[in-house]
ZADRENLUM-559460 format. One record per residue (C-alpha): x, y, z negated; residue in three letters. Coordinates in pm, 1 decimal. Each point is the difference from the previous one (the first is absolute). Layout:
! ZADRENLUM-559460
> X | Y | Z | ALA
...
This chain:
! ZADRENLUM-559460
> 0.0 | 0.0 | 0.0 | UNK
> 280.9 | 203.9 | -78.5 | UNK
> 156.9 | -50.0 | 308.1 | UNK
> -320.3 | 88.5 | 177.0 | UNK
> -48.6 | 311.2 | -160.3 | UNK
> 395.5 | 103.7 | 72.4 | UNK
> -75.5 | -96.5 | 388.0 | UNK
> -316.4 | 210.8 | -21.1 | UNK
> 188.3 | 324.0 | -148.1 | UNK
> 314.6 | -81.9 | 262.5 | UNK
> -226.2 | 12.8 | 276.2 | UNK
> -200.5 | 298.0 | -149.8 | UNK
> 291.9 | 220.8 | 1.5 | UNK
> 101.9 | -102.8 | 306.5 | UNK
> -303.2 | 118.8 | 162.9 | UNK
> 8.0 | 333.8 | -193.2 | UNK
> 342.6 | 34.4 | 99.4 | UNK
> -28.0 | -40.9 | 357.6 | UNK
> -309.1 | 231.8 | -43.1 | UNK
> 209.7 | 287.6 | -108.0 | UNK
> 249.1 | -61.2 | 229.0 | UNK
> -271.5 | -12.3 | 316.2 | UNK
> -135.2 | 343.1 | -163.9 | UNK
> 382.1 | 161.1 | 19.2 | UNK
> -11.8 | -94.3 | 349.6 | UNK
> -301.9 | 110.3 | 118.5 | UNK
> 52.3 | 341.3 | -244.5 | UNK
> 325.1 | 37.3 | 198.5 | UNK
> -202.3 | -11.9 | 349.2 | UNK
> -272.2 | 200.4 | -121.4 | UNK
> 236.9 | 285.8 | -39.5 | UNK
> 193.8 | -51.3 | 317.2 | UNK
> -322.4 | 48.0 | 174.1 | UNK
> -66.1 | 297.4 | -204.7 | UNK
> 296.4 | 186.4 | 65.6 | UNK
> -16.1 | -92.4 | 367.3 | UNK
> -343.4 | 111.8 | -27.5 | UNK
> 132.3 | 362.3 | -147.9 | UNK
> 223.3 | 6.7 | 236.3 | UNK
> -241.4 | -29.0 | 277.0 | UNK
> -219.2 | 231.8 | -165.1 | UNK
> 267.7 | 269.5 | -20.1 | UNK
> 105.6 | -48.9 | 363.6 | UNK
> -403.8 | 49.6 | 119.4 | UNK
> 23.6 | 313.7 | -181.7 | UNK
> 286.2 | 135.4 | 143.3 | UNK
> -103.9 | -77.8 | 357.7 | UNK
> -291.1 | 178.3 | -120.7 | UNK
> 166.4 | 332.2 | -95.6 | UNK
> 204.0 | -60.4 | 343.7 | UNK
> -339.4 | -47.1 | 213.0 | UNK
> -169.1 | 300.4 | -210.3 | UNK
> 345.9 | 191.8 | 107.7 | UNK
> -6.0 | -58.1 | 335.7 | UNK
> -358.1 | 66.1 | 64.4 | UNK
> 64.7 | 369.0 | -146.4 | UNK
> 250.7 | -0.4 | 230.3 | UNK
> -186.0 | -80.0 | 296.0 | UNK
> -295.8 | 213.7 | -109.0 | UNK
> 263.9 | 307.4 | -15.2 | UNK
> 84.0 | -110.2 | 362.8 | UNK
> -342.2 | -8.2 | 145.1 | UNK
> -26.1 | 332.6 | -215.0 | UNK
> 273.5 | 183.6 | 229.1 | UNK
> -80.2 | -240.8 | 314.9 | UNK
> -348.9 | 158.0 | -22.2 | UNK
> 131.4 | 349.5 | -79.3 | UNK
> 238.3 | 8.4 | 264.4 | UNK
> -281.8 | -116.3 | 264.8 | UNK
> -214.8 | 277.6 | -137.8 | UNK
> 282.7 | 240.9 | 105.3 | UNK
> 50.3 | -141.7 | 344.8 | UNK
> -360.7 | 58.1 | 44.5 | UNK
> -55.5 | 355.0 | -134.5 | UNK
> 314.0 | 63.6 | 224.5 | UNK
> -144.0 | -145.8 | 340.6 | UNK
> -341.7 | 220.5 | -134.3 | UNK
> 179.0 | 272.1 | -29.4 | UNK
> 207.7 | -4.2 | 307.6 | UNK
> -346.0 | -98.8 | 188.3 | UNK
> -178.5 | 300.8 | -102.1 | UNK
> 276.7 | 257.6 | 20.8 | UNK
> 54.1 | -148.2 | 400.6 | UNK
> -421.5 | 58.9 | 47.6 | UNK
> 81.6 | 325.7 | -158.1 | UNK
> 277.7 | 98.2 | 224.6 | UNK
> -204.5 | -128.7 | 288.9 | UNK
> -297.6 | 212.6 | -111.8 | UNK
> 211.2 | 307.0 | 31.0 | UNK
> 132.5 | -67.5 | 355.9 | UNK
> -341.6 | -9.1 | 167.3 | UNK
> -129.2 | 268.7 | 174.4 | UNK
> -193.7 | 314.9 | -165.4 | UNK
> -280.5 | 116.4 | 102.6 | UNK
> 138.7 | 206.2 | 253.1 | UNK
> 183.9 | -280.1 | 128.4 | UNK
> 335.4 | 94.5 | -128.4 | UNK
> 218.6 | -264.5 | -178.9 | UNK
> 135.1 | 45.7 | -347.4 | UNK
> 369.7 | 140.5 | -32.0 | UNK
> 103.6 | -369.4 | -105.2 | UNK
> 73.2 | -234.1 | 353.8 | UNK
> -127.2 | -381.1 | -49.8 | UNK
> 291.5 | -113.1 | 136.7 | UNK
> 144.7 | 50.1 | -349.4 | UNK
> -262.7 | -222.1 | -141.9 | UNK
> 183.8 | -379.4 | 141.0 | UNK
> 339.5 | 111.5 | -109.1 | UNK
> -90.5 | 136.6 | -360.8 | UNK
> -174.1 | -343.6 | -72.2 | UNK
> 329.4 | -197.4 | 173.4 | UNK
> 229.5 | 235.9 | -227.7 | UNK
> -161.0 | -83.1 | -319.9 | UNK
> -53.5 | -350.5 | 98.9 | UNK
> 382.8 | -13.9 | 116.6 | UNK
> 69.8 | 203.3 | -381.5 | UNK
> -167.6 | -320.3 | -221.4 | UNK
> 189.3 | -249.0 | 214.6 | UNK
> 322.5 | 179.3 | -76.8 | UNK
> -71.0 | -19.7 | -336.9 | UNK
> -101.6 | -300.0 | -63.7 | UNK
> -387.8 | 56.0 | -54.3 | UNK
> -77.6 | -298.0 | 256.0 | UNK
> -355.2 | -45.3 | -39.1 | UNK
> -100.7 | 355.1 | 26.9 | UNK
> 235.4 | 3.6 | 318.7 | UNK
> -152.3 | -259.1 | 184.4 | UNK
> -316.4 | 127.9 | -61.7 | UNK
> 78.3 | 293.2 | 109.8 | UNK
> 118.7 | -99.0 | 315.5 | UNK
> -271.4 | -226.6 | 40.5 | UNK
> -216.0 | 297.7 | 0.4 | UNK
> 172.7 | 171.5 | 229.4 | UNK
> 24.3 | -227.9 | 250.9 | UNK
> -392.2 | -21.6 | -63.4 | UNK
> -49.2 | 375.2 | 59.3 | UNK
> 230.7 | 57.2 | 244.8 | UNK
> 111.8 | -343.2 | 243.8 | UNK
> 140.3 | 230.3 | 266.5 | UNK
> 183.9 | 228.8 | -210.5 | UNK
> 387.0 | 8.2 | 134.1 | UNK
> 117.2 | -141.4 | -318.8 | UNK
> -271.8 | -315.4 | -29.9 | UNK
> 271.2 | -276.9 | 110.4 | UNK
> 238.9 | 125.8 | -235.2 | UNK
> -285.6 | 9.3 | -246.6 | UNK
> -96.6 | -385.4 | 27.4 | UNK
> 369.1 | -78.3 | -67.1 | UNK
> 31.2 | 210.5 | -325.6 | UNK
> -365.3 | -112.9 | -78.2 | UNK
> 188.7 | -430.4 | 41.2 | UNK
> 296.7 | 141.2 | -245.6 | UNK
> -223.8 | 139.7 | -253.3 | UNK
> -212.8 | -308.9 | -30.1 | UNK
> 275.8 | -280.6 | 33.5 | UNK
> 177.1 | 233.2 | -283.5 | UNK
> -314.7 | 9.5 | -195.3 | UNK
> -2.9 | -355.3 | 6.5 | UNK
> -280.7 | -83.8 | 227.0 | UNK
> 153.0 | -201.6 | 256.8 | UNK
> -302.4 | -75.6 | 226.7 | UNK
> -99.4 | 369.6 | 39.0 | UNK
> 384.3 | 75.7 | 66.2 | UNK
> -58.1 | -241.5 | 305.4 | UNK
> -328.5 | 122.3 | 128.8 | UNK
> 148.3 | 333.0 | 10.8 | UNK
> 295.3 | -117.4 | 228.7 | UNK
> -212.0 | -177.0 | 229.4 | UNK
> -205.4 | 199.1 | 31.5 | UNK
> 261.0 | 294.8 | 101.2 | UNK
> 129.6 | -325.4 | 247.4 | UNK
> -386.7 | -15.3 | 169.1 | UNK
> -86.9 | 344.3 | 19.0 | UNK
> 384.5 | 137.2 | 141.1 | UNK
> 135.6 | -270.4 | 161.5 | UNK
> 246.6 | 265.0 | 159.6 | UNK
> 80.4 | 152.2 | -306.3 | UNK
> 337.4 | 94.0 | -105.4 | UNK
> -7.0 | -167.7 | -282.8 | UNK
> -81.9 | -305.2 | 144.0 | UNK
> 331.0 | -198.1 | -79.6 | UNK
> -37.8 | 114.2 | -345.5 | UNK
> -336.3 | -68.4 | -77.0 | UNK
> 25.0 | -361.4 | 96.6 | UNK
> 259.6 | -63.7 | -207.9 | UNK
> -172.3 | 108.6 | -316.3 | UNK
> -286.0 | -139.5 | 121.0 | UNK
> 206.9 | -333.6 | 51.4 | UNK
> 97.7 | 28.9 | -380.9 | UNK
> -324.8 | 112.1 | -120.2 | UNK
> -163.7 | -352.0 | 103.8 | UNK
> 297.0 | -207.5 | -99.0 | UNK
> -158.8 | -7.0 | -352.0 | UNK
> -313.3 | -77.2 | 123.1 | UNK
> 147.9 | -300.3 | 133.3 | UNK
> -17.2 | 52.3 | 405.8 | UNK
> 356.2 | -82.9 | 36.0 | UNK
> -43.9 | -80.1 | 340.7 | UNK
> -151.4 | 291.7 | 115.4 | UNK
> 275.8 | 193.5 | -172.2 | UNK
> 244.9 | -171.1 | 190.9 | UNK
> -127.9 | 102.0 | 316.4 | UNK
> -82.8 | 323.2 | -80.9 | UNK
> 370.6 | 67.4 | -126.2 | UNK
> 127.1 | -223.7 | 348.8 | UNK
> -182.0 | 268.8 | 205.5 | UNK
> 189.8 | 260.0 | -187.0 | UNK
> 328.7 | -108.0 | 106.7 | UNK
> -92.0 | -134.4 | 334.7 | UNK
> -169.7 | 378.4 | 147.1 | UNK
> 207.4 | 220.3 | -226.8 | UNK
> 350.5 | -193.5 | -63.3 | UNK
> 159.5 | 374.9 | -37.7 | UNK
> -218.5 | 94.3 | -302.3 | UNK
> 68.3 | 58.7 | -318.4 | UNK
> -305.3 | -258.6 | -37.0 | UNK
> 140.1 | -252.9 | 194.4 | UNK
> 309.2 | -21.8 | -283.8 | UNK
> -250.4 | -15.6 | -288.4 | UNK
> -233.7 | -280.7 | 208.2 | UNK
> 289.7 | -224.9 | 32.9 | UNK
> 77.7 | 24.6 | -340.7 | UNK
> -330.5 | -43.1 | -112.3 | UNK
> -46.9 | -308.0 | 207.3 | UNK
> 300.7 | -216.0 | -131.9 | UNK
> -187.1 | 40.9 | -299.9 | UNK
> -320.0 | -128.5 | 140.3 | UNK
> -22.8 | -415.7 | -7.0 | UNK
């Protein structure tokens, strides 16, 4: 009986023991998981403050984005109404006589400031302003000239695909332009991005093949060893 009993309370405290050794263990794992849980927890809340961050940012962006778009406009308004007010003066009086102010004045004030935002970097107000004049006046001495600057402002502004409508379009409407060799080389590079390598190829080829003693023809060779 004794013996029993002893077996009983060996066995007994072996199961206790084993117990509070299972309970260490799965103590120790508990608070793995709950310092990889804090750690998790920490991590979501800095990506938080970073997301939070960055959305200020990019609401300060569309902020000036729209502000700056605002400006372009009231500019083109502006410009609009002072050329319908310049025009207004020019017509004739009621006793037919013109104003002292010539309209021939009228194309080259508009190309002038136009010409003055490219210069300094203003691109979207210069391509819009170009874009108007070659609206108002498309037989204006200065209108192929104008279509070129009006390509430069927009591929400088960014907008690729308006920088090569204005190009072709100078290359449709003046095929005998002057600028001609120059106009289809930008317009070459302007649809490069846009991925019509092909068409830049042989827009650039025609370049060197009709005017291999231009400046352009240098530049379109170049620019087509760069072309695959």
């Amino acid at each position: 009986m004794k013996n029993v009993t002893k077996l009983l309370f060996m066995a007994g405290s072996g199961f206790l023991l084993s117990g509070c050794i299972a309970s260490e263990r799965d103590m120790s794992t508990l608070k793995l998981q709950l310092q990889e849980l804090n750690t998790t927890i920490v991590q979501m809340q800095a990506n938080q403050a970073e997301l939070a961050s960055k959305m200020e940012e990019l609401n300060r962006n569309l902020s000036v984005s729209n502000e700056n778009l605002s400006q372009v406009d009231a500019q083109i308004f502006k410009l609009s109404a002072k050329l319908d007010d310049l025009t207004a003066s020019v017509r004739p009086g009621s006793d037919g006589a013109a104003a002292a102010q010539p309209a021939a004045l009228l194309p080259s004030d508009l190309f002038a400031e136009s010409k003055s935002h490219l210069d300094k970097g203003a691109y979207e107000p210069a391509a819009m302003g170009f874009k108007l004049y070659v609206s108002k006046y498309p037989d204006s001495e200065n209108v192929e000239q104008a279509y070129m600057y009006m390509g430069d402002a927009y591929i400088a502004a960014g907008q690729t695909k308006q920088g090569a409508i204005a190009y072709a379009t100078l290359l449709q409407k003046f095929p005998k332009s002057k600028f001609i060799p120059a106009a289809r080389v930008k317009y070459a590079l302007s649809i490069v991005p846009l991925g019509k390598n092909d068409e830049a190829k042989r827009y650039l080829s025609s370049v060197v093949q009709e005017f291999p003693s231009s400046p352009e023809a240098q530049t379109a060779k170049a620019e087509l060893a760069k072309i695959k």
